[in-house]
N, C-alpha and C positions, 0 to 999 in steps of 0.2 A: 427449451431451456430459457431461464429467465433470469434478471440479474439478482434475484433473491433465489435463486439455489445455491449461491458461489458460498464459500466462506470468506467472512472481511473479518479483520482485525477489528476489534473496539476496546482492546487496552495493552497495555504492556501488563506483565503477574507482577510487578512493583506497585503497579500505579492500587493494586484490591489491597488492603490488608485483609485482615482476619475481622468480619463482623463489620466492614466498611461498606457502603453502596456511593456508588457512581453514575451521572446520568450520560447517555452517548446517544448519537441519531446517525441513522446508516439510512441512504436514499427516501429520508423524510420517515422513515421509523423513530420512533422515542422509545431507548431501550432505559428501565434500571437494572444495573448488571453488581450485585450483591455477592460477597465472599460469605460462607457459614463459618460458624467457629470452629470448623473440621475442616475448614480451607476450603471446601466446594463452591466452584463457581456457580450462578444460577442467572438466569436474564429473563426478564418479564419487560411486556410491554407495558410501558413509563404512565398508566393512567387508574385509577384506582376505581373498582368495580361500585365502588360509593355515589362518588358525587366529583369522579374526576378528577382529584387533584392528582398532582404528581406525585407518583410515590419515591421518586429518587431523591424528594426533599425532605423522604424522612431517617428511621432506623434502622439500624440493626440490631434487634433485641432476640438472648438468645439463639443467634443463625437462621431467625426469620426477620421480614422487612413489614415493618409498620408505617400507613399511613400518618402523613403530619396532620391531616385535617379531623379525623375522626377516631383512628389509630384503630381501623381494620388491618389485620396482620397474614402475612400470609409465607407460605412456606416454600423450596427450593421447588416444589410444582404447581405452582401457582395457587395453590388452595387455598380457601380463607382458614384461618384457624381460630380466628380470636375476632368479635366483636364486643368492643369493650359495652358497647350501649346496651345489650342484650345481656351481659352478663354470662352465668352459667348456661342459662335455659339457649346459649344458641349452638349447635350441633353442626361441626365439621363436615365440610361432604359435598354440600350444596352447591358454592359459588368458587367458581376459580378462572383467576386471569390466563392471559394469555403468554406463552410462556414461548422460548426459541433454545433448539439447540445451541451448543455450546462446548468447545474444547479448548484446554489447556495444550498449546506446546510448542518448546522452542523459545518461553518466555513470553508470548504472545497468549492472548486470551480471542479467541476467535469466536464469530455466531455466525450462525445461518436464520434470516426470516422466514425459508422455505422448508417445510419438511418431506422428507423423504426424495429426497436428489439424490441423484447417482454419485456425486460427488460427494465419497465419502471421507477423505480428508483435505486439509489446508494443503494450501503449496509448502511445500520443505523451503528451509531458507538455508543457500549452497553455504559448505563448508561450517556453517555454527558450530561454536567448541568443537570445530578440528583439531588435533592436534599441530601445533605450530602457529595458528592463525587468534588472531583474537576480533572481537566485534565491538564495532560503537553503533550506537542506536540514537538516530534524530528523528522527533515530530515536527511537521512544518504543515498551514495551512494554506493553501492557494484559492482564491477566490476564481477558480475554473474549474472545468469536469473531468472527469475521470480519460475520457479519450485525449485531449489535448495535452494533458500531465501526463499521460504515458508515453505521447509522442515526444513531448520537449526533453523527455527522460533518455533515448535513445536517437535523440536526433545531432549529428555532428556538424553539419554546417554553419547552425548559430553560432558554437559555442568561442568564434573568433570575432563573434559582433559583443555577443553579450557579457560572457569572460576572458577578452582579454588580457593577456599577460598571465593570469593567475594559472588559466585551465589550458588555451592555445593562443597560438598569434598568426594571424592572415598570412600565409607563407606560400598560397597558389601550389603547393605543390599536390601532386591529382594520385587519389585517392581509388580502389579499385573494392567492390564489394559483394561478393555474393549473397544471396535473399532466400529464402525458402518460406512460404506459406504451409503447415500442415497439421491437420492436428489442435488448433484453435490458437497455435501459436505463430508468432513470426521472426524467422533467426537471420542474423546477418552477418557474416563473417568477413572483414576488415582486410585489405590487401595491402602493403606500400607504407604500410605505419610505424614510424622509425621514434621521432624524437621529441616533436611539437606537443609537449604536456606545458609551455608556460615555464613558471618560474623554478618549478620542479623537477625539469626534466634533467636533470644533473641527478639528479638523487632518486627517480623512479627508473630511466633508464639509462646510467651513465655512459654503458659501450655505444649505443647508437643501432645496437641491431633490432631488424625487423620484430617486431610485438604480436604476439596474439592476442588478437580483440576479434570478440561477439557481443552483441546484442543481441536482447531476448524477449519477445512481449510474448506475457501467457494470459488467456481470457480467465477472466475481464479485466483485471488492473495490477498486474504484477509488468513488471519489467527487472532484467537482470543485468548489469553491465561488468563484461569479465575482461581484465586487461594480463596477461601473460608475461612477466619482464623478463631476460635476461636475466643467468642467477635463480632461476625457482622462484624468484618474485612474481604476489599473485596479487588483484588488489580487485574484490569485488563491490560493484553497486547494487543492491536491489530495494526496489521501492513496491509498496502496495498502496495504492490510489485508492482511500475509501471513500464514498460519493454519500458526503453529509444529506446531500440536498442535489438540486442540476446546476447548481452554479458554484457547488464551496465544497472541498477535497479536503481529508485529513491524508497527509503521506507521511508513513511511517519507512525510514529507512534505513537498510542496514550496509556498514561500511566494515567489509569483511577483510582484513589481508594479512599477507604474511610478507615479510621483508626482512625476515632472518634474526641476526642479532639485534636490527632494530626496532622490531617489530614494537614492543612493549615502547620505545623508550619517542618514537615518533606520533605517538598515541593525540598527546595536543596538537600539532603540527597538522594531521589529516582531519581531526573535527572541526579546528579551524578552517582548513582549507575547504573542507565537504559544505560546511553553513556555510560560507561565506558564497560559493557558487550557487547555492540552493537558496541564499536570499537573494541573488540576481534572477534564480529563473521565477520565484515570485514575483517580483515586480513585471517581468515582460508578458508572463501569464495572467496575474490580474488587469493587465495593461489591455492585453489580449483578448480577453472577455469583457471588460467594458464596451470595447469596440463593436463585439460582437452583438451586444444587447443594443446599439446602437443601428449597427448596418446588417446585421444576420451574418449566418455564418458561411459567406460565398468564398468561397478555396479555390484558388488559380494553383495549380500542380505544375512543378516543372518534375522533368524523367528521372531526375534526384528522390523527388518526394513518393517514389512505391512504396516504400516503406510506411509511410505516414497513409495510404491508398488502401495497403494490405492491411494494417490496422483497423483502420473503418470500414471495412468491408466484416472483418471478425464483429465487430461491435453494432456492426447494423442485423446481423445475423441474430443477437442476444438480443436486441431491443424492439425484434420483431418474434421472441419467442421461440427462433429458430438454434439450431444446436450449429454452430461453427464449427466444429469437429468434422462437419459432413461439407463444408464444404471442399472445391477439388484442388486437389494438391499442385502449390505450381513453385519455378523456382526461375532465378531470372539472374544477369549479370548487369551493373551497373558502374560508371566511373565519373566520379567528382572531386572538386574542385576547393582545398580548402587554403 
């Protein structure tokens, strides 16, 4: 298994209209991802079977995409269909790009560069148009890789270094958590977690009792963060780490909750709050891979960071071709310090 058999996001279904193309690059892929005037999505590789130019820099003429340099055109399976130079006398059939799977759903437009993977659909995204819940959706880019943006995504020790007041505040009190590796995932279930959200915690948990909280990495770059309040209040994070390149992530993330009668009316309140944390962990992350291109990437673990351990063992399995899924199931107890 390889990291082009997964499904990655490469649009929100807002961002296509109808007869629009778009260009996106997923692990150094150049995709053009093109809507037909019958809404169907289609994705070719971004290079034109001419003379190379980009074909995302041109049309959409009648629900086929036409080169900007020569205006070779071609259709939802890569075919050529039109050579303007040749006129009549050139005959369909011959020349066809390279083209990738492609599904619609959940609002998301996903590809795969690999064909024929067992992995025959996208990850579900928890509770979307639940009843009761509603979703905000932010893109954000971080100039680091998909492993280190899933850990800082699930990791709880920073967030009293880096979000301060907003998210938690340094309060020493110790923290209990169980871990489970299985299945190419890693889940962690949160023990002792009462009230420390920040400036929020009057309004996310006002009685003070214990929370349920997991986290959740699924390979290769999904992470889920699910908080349980008091009250039937639910309040989900999950993000998918698309890997532009080995050094620049597009994360696409969705801020799922439900909080009752408020639900609808604290709508600005949590997108505020969500970007304004998510521009803090940009800055440490790209802070973080500068460093990295400078000194390598040498990791001192303390007994805290299994989780971040059990992550890069899933990811070195993928990046060695090997299926994570086989690796052996383990589960472990842990207690820190926030």
């Amino acid at each position: 298994m390889k990291q082009e058999d997964f499904w990655y996001i490469v649009a929100e279904g807002h961002e296509l209209k109808k007869n629009q193309v778009i260009s996106r690059s997923i692990l150094g892929e150049w995709l053009a991802v093109f809507r037909d005037d019958a809404g169907k999505v289609s994705v070719l590789q971004d290079k034109c079977l001419h003379r190379t130019a980009q074909i995302s820099r041109g049309k959409v003429t009648n629900g086929q995409l036409q080169c900007p340099y020569h205006g070779w055109t071609y259709n939802q399976t890569g075919e050529v269909t039109a050579i303007p130079s040749m006129g009549e006398s050139f005959k369909p059939g011959s020349k066809c790009a390279k083209t990738y799977e492609v599904i619609e759903q959940e609002d998301y437009i996903y590809v795969r560069l690999a064909s024929g993977s067992h992995e025959t659909r996208p990850f579900s995204m928890p509770c979307y148009k639940a009843p009761g819940y509603t979703t905000i959706r932010l893109q954000n880019v971080f100039k680091n890789n998909v492993t280190n943006c899933a850990e800082n995504f699930v990791d709880i020790p920073h967030t009293t270094f880096v979000h301060p007041k907003i998210f938690r505040d340094a309060k020493h009190e110790k923290f209990g958590a169980h871990i489970l590796r299985e299945e190419g995932r890693v889940k962690v279930t949160y023990k002792n977690e009462k009230k420390n959200f920040g400036w929020f915690s009057w309004f996310l948990n006002p009685t003070g009792e214990e929370i349920g909280h997991t986290d959740e990495f699924f390979v290769p770059n999904i992470t889920s963060v699910h908080y349980r309040f008091s009250g039937q209040n639910h309040f989900i994070i999950t993000s998918q780490s698309i890997p532009i390149n080995d050094e620049e992530t597009l994360v696409y993330t969705d801020l799922t909750y439900n909080y009752g009668i408020w639900t609808r009316f604290s709508r600005p309140l949590v997108r505020w709050q969500a970007q304004t944390i998510i521009d803090q962990d940009v800055e440490i992350l790209n802070n973080q891979m500068k460093t990295i291109k400078k000194y390598g990437a040498h990791f001192q673990n303390s007994p805290a960071d299994i989780i971040h351990t059990w992550i890069e063992s899933i990811q070195s399995e993928v990046a060695q071709g090997r299926d994570p899924k086989l690796l052996p199931r383990k589960e472990t107890e842990i207690e820190f310090w926030v």
